[in-house]
mmCIF file of the N, C-alpha and C atoms, coordinates in Angstrom:
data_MODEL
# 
_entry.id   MODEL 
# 
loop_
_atom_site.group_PDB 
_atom_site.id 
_atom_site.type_symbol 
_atom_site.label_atom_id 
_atom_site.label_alt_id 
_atom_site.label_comp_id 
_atom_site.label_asym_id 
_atom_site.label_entity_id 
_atom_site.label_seq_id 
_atom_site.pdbx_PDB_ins_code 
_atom_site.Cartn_x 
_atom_site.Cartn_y 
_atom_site.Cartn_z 
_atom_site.occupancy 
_atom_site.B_iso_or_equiv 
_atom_site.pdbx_formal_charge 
_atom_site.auth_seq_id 
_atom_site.auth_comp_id 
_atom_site.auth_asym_id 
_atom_site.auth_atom_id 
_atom_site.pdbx_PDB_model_num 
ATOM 1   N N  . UNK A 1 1  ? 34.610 83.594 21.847 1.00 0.00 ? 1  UNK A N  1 
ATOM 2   C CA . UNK A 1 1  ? 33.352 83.023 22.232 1.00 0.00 ? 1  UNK A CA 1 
ATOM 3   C C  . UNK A 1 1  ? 32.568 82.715 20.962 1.00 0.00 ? 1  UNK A C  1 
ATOM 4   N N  . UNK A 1 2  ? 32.395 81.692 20.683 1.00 0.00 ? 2  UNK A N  1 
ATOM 5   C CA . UNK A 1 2  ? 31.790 80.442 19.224 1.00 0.00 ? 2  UNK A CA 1 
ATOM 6   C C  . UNK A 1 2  ? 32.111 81.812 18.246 1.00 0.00 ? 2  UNK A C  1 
ATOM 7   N N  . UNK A 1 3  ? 33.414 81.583 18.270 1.00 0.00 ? 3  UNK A N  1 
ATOM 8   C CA . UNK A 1 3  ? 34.259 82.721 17.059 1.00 0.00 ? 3  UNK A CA 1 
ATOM 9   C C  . UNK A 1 3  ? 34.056 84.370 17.049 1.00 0.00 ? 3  UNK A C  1 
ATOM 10  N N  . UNK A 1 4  ? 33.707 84.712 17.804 1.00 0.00 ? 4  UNK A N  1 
ATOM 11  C CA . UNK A 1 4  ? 33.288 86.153 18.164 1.00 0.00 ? 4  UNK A CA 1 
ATOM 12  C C  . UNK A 1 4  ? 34.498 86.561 19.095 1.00 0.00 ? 4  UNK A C  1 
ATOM 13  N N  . UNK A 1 5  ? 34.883 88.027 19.529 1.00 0.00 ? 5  UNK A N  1 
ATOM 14  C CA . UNK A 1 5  ? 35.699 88.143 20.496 1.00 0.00 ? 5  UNK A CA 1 
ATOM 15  C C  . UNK A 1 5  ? 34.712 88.676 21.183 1.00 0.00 ? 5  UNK A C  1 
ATOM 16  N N  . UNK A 1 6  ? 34.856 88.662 22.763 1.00 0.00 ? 6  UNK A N  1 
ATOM 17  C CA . UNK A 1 6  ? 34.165 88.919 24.105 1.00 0.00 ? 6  UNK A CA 1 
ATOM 18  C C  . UNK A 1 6  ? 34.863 89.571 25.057 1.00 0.00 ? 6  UNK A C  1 
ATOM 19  N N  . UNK A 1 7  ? 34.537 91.079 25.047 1.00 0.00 ? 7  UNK A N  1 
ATOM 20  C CA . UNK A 1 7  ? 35.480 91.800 26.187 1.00 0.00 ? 7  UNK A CA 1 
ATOM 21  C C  . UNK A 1 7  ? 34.957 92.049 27.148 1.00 0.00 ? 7  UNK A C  1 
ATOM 22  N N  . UNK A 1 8  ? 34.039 91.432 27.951 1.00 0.00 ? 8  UNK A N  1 
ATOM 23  C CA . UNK A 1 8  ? 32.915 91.761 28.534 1.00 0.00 ? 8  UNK A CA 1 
ATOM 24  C C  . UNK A 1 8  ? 33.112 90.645 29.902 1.00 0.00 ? 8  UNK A C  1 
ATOM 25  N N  . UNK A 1 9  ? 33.806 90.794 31.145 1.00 0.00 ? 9  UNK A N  1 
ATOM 26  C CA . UNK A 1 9  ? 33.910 89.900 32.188 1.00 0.00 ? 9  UNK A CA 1 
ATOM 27  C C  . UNK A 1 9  ? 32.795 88.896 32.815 1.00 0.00 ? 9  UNK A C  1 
ATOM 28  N N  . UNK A 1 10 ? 31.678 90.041 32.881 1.00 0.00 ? 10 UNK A N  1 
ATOM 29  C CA . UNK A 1 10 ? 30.981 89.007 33.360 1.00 0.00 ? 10 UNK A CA 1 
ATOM 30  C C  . UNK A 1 10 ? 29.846 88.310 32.049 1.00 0.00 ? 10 UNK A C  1 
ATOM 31  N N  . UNK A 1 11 ? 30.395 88.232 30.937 1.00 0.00 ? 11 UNK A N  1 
ATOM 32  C CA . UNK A 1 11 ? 29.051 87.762 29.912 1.00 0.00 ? 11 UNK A CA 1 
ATOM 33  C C  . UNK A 1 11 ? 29.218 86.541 30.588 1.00 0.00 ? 11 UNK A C  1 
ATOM 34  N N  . UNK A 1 12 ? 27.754 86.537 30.364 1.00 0.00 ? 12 UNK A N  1 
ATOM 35  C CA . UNK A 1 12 ? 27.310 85.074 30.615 1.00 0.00 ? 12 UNK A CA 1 
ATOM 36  C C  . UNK A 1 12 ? 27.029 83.812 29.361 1.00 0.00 ? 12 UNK A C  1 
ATOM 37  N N  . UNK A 1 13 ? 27.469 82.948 29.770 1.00 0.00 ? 13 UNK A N  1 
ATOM 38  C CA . UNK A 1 13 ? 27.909 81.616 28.738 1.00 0.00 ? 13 UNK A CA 1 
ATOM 39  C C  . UNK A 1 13 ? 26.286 80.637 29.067 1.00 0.00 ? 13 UNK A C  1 
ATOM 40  N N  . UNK A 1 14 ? 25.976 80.551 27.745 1.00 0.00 ? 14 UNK A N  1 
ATOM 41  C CA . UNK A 1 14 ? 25.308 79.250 27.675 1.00 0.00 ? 14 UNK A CA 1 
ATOM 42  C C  . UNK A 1 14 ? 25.905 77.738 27.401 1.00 0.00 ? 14 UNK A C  1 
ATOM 43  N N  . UNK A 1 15 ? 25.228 76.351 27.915 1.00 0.00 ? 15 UNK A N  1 
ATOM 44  C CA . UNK A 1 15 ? 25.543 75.342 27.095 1.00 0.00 ? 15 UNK A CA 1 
ATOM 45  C C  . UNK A 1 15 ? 26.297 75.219 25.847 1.00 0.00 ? 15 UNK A C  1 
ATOM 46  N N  . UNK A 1 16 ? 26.659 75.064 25.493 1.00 0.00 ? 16 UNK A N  1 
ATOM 47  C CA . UNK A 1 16 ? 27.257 74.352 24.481 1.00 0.00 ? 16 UNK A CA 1 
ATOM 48  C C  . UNK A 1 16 ? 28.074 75.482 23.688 1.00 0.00 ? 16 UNK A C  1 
ATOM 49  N N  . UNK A 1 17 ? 28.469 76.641 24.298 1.00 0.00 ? 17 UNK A N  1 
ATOM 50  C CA . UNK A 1 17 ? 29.715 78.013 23.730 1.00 0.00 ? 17 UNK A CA 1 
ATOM 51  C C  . UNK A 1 17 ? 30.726 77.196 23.402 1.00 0.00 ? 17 UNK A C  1 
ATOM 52  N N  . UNK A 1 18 ? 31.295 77.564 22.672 1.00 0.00 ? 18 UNK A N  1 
ATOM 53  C CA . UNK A 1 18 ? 33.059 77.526 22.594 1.00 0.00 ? 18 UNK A CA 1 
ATOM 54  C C  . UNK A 1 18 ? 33.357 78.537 23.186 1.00 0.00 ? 18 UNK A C  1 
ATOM 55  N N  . UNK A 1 19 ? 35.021 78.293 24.041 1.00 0.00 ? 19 UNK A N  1 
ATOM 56  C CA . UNK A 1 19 ? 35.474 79.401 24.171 1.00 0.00 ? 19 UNK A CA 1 
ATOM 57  C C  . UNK A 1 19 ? 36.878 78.645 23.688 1.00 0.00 ? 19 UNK A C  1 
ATOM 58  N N  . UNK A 1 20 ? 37.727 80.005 22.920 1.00 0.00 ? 20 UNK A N  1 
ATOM 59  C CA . UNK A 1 20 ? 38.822 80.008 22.226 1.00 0.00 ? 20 UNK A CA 1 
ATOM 60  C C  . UNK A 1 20 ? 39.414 80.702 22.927 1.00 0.00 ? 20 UNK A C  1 
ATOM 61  N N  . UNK A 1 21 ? 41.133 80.622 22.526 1.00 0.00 ? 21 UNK A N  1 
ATOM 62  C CA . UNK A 1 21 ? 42.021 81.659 22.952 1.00 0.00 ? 21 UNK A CA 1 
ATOM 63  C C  . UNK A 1 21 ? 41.968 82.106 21.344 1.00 0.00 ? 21 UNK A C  1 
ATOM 64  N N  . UNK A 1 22 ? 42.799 83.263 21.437 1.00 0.00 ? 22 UNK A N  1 
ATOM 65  C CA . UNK A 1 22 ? 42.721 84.155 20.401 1.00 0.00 ? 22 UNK A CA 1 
ATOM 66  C C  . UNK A 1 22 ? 44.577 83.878 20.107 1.00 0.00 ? 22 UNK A C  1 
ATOM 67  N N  . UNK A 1 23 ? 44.132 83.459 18.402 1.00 0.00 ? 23 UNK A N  1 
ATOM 68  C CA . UNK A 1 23 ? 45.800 83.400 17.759 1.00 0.00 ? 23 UNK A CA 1 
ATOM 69  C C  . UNK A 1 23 ? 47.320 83.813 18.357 1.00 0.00 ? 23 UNK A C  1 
ATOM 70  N N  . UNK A 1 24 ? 46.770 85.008 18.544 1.00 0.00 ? 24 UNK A N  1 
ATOM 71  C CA . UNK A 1 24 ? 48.420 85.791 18.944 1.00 0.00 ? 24 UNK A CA 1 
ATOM 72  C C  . UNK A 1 24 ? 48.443 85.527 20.460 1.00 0.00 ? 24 UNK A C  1 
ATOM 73  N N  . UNK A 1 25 ? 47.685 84.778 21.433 1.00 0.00 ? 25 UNK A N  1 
ATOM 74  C CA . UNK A 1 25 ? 47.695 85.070 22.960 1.00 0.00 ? 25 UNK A CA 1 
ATOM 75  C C  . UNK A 1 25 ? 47.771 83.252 23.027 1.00 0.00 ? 25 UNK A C  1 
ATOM 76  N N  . UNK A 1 26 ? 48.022 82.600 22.055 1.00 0.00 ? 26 UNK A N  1 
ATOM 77  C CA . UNK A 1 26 ? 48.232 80.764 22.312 1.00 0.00 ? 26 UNK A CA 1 
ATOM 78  C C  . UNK A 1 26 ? 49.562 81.043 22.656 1.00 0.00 ? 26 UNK A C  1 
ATOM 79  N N  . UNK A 1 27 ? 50.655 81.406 22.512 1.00 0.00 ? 27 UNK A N  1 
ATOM 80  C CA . UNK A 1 27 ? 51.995 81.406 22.997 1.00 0.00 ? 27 UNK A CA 1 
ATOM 81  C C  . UNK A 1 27 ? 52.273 81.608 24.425 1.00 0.00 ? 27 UNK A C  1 
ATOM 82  N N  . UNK A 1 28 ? 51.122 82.692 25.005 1.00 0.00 ? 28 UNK A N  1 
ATOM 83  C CA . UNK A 1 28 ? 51.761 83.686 25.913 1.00 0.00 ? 28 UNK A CA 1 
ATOM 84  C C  . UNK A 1 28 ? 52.065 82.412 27.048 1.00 0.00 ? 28 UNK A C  1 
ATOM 85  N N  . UNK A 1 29 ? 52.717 82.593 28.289 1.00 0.00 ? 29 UNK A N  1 
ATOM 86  C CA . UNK A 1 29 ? 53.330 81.982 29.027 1.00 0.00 ? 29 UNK A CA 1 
ATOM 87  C C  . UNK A 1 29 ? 52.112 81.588 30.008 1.00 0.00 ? 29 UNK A C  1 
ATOM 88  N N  . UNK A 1 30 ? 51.386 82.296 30.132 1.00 0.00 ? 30 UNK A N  1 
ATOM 89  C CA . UNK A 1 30 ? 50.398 82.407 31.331 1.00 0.00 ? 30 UNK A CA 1 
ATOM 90  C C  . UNK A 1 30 ? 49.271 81.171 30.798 1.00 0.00 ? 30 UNK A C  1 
ATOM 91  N N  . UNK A 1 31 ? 48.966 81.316 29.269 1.00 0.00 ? 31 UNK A N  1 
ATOM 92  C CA . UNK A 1 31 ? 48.055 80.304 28.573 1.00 0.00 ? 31 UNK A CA 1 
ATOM 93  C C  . UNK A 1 31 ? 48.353 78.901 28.866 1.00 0.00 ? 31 UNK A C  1 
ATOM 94  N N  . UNK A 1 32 ? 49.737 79.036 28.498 1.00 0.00 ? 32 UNK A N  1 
ATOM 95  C CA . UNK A 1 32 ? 50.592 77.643 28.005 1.00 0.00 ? 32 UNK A CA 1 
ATOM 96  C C  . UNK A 1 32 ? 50.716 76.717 29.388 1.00 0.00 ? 32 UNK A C  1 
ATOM 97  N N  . UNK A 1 33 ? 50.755 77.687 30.650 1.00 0.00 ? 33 UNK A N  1 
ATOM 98  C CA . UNK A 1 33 ? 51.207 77.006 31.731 1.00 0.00 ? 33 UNK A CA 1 
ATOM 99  C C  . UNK A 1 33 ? 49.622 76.439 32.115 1.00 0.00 ? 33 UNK A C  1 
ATOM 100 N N  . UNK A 1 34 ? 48.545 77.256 31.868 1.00 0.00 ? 34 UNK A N  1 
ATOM 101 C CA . UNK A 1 34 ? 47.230 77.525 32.453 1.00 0.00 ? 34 UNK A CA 1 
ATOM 102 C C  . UNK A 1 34 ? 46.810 75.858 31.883 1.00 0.00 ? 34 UNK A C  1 
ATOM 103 N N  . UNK A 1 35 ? 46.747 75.665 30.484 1.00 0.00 ? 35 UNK A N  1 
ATOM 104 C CA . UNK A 1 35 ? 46.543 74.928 29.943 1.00 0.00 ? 35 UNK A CA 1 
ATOM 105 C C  . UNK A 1 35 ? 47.299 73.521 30.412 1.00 0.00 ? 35 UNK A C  1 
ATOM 106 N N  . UNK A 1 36 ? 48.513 73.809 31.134 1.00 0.00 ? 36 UNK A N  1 
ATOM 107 C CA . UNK A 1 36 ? 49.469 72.796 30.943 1.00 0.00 ? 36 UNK A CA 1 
ATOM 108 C C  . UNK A 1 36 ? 49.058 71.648 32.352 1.00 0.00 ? 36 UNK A C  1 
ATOM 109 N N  . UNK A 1 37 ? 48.008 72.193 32.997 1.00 0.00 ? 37 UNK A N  1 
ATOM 110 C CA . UNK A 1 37 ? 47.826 71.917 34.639 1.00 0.00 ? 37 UNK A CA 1 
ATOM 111 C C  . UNK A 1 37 ? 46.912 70.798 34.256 1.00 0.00 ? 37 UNK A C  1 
ATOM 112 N N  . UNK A 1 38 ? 46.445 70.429 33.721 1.00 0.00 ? 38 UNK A N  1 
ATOM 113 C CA . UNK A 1 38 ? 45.255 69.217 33.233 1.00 0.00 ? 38 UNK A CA 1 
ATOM 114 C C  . UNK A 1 38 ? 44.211 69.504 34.079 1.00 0.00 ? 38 UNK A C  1 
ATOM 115 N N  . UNK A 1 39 ? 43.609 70.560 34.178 1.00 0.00 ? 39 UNK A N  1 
ATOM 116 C CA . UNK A 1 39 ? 42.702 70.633 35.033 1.00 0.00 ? 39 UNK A CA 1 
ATOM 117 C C  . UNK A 1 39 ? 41.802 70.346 34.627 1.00 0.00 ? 39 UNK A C  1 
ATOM 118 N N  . UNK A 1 40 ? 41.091 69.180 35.453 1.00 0.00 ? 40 UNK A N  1 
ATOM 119 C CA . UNK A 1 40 ? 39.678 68.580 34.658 1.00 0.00 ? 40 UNK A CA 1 
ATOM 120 C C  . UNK A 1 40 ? 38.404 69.079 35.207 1.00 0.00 ? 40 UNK A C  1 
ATOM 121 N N  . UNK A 1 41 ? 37.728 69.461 34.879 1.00 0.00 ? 41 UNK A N  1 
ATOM 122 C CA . UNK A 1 41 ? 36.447 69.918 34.972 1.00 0.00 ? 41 UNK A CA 1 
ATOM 123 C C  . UNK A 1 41 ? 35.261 69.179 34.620 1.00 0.00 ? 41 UNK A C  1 
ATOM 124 N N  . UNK A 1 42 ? 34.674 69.044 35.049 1.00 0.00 ? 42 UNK A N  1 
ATOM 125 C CA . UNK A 1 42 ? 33.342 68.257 34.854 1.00 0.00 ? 42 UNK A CA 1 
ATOM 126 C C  . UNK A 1 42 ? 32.239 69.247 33.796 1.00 0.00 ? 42 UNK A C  1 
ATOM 127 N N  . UNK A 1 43 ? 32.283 70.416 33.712 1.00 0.00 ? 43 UNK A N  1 
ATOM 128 C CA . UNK A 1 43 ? 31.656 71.031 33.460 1.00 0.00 ? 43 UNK A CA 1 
ATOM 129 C C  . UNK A 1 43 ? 32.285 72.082 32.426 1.00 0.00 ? 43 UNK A C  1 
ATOM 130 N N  . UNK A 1 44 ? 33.283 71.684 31.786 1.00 0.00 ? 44 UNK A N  1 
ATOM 131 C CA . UNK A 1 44 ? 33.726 72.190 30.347 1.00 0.00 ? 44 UNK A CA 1 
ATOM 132 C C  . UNK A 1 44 ? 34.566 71.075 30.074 1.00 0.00 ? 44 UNK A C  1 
ATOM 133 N N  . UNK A 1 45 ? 34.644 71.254 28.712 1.00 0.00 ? 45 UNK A N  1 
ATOM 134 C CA . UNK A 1 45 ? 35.552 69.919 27.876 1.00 0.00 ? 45 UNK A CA 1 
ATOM 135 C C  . UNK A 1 45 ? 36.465 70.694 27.219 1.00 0.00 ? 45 UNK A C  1 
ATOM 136 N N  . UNK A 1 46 ? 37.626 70.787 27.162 1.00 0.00 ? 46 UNK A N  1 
ATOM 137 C CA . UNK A 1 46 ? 38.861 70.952 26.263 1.00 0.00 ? 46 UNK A CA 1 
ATOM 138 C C  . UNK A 1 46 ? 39.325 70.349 25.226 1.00 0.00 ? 46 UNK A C  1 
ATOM 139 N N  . UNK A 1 47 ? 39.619 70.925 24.331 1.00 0.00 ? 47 UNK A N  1 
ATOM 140 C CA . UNK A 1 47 ? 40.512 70.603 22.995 1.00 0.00 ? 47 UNK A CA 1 
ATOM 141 C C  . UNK A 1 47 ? 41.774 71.146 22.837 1.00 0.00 ? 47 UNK A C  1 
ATOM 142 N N  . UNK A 1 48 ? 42.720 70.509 23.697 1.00 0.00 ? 48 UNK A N  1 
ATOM 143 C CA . UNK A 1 48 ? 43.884 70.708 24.100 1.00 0.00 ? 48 UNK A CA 1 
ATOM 144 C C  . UNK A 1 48 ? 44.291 71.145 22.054 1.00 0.00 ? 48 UNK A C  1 
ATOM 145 N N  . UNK A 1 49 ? 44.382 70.511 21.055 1.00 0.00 ? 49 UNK A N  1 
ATOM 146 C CA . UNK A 1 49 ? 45.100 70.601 20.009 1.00 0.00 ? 49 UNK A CA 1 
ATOM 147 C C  . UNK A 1 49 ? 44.414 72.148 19.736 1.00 0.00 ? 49 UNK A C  1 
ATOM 148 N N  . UNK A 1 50 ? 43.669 72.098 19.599 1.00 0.00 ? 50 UNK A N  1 
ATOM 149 C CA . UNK A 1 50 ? 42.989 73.893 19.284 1.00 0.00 ? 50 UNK A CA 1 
ATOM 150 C C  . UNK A 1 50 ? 42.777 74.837 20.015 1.00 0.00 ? 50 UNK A C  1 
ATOM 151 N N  . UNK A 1 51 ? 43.777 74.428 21.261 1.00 0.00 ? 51 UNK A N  1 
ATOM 152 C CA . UNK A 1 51 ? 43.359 75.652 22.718 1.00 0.00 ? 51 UNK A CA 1 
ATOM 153 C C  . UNK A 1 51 ? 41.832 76.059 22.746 1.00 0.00 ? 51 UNK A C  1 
ATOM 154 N N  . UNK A 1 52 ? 41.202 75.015 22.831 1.00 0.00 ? 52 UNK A N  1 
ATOM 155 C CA . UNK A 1 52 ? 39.225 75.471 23.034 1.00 0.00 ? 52 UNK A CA 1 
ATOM 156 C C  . UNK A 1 52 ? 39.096 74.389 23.695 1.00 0.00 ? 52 UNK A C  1 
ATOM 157 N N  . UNK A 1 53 ? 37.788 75.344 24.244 1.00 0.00 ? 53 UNK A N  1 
ATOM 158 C CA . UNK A 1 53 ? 36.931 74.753 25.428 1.00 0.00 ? 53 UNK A CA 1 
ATOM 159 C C  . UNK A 1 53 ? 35.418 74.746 25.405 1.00 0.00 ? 53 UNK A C  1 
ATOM 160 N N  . UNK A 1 54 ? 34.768 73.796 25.454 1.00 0.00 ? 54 UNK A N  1 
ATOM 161 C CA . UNK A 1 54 ? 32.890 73.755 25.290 1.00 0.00 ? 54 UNK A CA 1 
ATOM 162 C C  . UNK A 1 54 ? 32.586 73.810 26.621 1.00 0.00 ? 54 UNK A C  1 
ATOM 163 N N  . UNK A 1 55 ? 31.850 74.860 26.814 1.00 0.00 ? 55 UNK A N  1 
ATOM 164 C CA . UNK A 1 55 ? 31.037 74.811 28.299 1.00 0.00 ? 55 UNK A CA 1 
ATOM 165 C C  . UNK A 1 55 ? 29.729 73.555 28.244 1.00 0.00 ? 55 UNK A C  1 
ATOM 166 N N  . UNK A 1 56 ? 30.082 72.892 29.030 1.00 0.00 ? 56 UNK A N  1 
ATOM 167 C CA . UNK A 1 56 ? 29.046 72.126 28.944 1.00 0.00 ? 56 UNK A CA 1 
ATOM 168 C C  . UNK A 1 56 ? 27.738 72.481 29.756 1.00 0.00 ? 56 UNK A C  1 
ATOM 169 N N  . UNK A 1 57 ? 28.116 72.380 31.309 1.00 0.00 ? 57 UNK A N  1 
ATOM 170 C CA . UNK A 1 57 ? 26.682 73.613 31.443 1.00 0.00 ? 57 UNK A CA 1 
ATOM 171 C C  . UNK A 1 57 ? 27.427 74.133 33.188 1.00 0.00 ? 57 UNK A C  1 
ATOM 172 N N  . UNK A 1 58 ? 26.611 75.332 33.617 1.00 0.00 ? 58 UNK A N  1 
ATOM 173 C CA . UNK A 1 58 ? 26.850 75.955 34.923 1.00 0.00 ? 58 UNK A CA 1 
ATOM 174 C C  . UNK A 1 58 ? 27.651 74.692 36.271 1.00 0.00 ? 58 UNK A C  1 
ATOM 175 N N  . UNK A 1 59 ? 28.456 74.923 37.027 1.00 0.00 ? 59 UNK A N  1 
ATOM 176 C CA . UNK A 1 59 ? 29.130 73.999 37.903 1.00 0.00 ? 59 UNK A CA 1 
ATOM 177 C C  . UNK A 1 59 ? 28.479 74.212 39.219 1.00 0.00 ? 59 UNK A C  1 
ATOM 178 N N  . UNK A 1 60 ? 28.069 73.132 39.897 1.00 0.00 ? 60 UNK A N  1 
ATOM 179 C CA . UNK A 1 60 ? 27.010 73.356 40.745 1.00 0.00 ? 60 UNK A CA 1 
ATOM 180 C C  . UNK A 1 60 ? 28.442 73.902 41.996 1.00 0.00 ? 60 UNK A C  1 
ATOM 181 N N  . UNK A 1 61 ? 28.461 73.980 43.360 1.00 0.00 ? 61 UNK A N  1 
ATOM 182 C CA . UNK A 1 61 ? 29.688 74.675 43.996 1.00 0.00 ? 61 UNK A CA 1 
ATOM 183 C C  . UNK A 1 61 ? 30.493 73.522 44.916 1.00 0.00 ? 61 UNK A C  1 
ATOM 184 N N  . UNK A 1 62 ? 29.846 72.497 44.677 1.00 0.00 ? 62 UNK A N  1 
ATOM 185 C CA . UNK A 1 62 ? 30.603 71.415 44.857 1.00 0.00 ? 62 UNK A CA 1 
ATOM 186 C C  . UNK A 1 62 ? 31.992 71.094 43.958 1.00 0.00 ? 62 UNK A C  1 
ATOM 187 N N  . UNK A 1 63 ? 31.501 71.517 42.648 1.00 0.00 ? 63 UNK A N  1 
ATOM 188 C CA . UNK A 1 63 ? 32.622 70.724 41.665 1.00 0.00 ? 63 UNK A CA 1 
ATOM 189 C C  . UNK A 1 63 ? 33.559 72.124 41.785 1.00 0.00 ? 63 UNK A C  1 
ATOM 190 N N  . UNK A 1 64 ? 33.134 73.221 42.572 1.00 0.00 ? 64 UNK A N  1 
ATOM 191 C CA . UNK A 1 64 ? 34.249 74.244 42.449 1.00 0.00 ? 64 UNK A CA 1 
ATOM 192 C C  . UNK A 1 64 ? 35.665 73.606 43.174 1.00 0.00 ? 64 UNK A C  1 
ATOM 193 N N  . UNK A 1 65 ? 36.606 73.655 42.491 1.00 0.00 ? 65 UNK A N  1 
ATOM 194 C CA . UNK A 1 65 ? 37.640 73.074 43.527 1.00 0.00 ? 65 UNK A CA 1 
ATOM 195 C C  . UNK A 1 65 ? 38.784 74.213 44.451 1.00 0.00 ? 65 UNK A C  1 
ATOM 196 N N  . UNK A 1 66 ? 38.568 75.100 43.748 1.00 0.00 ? 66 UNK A N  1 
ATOM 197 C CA . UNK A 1 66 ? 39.307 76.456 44.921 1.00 0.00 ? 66 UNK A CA 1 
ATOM 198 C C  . UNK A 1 66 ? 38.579 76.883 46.338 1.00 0.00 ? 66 UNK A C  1 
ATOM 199 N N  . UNK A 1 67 ? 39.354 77.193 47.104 1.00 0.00 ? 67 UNK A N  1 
ATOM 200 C CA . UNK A 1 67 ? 38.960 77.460 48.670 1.00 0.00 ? 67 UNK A CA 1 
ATOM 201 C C  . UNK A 1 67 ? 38.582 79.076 48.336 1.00 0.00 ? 67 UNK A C  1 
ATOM 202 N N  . UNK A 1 68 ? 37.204 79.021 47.998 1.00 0.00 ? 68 UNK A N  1 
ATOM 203 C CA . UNK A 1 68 ? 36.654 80.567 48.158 1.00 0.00 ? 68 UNK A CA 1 
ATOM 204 C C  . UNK A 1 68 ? 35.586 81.083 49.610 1.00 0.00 ? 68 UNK A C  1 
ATOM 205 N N  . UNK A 1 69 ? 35.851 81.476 50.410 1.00 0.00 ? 69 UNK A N  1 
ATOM 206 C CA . UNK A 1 69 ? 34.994 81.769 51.023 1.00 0.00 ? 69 UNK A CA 1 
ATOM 207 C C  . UNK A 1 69 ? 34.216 82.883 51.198 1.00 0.00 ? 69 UNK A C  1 
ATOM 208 N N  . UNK A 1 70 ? 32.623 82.395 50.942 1.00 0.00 ? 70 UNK A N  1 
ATOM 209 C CA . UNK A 1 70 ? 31.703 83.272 50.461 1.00 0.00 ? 70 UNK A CA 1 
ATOM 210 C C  . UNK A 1 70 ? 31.316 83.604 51.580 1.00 0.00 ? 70 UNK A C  1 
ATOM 211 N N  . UNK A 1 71 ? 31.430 83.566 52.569 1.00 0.00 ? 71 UNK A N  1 
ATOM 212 C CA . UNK A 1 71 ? 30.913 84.464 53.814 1.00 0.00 ? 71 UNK A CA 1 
ATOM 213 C C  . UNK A 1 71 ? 31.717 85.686 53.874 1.00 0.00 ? 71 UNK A C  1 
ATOM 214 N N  . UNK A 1 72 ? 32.833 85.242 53.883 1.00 0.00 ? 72 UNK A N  1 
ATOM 215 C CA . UNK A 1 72 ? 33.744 86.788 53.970 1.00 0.00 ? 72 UNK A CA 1 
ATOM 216 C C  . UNK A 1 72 ? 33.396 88.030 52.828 1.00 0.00 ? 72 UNK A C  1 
ATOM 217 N N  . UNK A 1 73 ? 33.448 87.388 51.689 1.00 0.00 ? 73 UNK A N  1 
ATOM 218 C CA . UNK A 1 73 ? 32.384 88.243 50.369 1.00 0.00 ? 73 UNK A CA 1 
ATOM 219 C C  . UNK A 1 73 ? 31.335 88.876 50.973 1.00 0.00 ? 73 UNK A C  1 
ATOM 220 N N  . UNK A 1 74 ? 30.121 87.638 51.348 1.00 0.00 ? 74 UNK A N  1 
ATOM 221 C CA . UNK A 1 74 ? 29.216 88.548 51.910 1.00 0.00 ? 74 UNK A CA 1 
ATOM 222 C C  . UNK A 1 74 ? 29.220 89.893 52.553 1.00 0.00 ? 74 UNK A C  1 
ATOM 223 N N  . UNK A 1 75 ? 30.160 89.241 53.790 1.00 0.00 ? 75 UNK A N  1 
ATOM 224 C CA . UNK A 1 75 ? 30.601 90.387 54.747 1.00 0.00 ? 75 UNK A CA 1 
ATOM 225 C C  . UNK A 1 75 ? 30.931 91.897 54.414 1.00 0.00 ? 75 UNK A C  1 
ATOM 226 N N  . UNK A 1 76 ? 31.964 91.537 53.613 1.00 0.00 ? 76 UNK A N  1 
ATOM 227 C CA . UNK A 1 76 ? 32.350 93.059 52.605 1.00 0.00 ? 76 UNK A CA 1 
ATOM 228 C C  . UNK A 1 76 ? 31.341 93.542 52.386 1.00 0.00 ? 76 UNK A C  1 
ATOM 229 N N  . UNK A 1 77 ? 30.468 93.147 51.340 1.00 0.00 ? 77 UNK A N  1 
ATOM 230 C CA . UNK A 1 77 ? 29.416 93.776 50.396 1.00 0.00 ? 77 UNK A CA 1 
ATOM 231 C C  . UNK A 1 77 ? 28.603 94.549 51.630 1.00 0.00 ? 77 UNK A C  1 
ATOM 232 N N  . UNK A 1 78 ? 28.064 93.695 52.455 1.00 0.00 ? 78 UNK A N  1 
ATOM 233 C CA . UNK A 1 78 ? 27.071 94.191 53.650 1.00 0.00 ? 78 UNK A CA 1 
ATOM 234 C C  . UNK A 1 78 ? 27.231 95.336 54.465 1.00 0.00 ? 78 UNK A C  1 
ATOM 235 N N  . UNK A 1 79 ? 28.660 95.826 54.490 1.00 0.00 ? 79 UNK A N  1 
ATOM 236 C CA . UNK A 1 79 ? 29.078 96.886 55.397 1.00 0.00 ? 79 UNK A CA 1 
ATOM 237 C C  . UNK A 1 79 ? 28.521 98.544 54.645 1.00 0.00 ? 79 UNK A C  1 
# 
């Protein structure tokens, strides 16, 4: 995170962060494939040659493209 390491799940990202992979973890299989999906985002930009990514800013839940359903979340938490 803009050259720092970040072990921290939920930190929260401002505008314009980098986020990097870290040297020894560009190989791993899970990166390479992750990376390999062209997943475009409206709301971060990639630098495929340097495995980095600029957050550009928060994704409103429209541009989310996975089937999450937040009612069932709710539900859990509420019991």
């Amino acid at each position: 995170m803009n050259g720092e390491i970040v072990n921290i799940p939920s930190y929260l990202l401002k505008a314009g962060d980098e986020i990097a992979v870290r040297e020894k973890s560009k190989s791993l299989e899970v990166i390479t494939n992750s990376l390999a999906s062209k997943a475009n985002y409206e709301w971060l930009q990639f630098n495929d040659e340097k495995k980095t990514g600029t957050f550009i800013s928060a994704p409103e839940r429209i541009q989310i493209p996975e089937d999450i359903k937040e009612q069932l979340i709710v539900e859990l938490y509420s019991k």
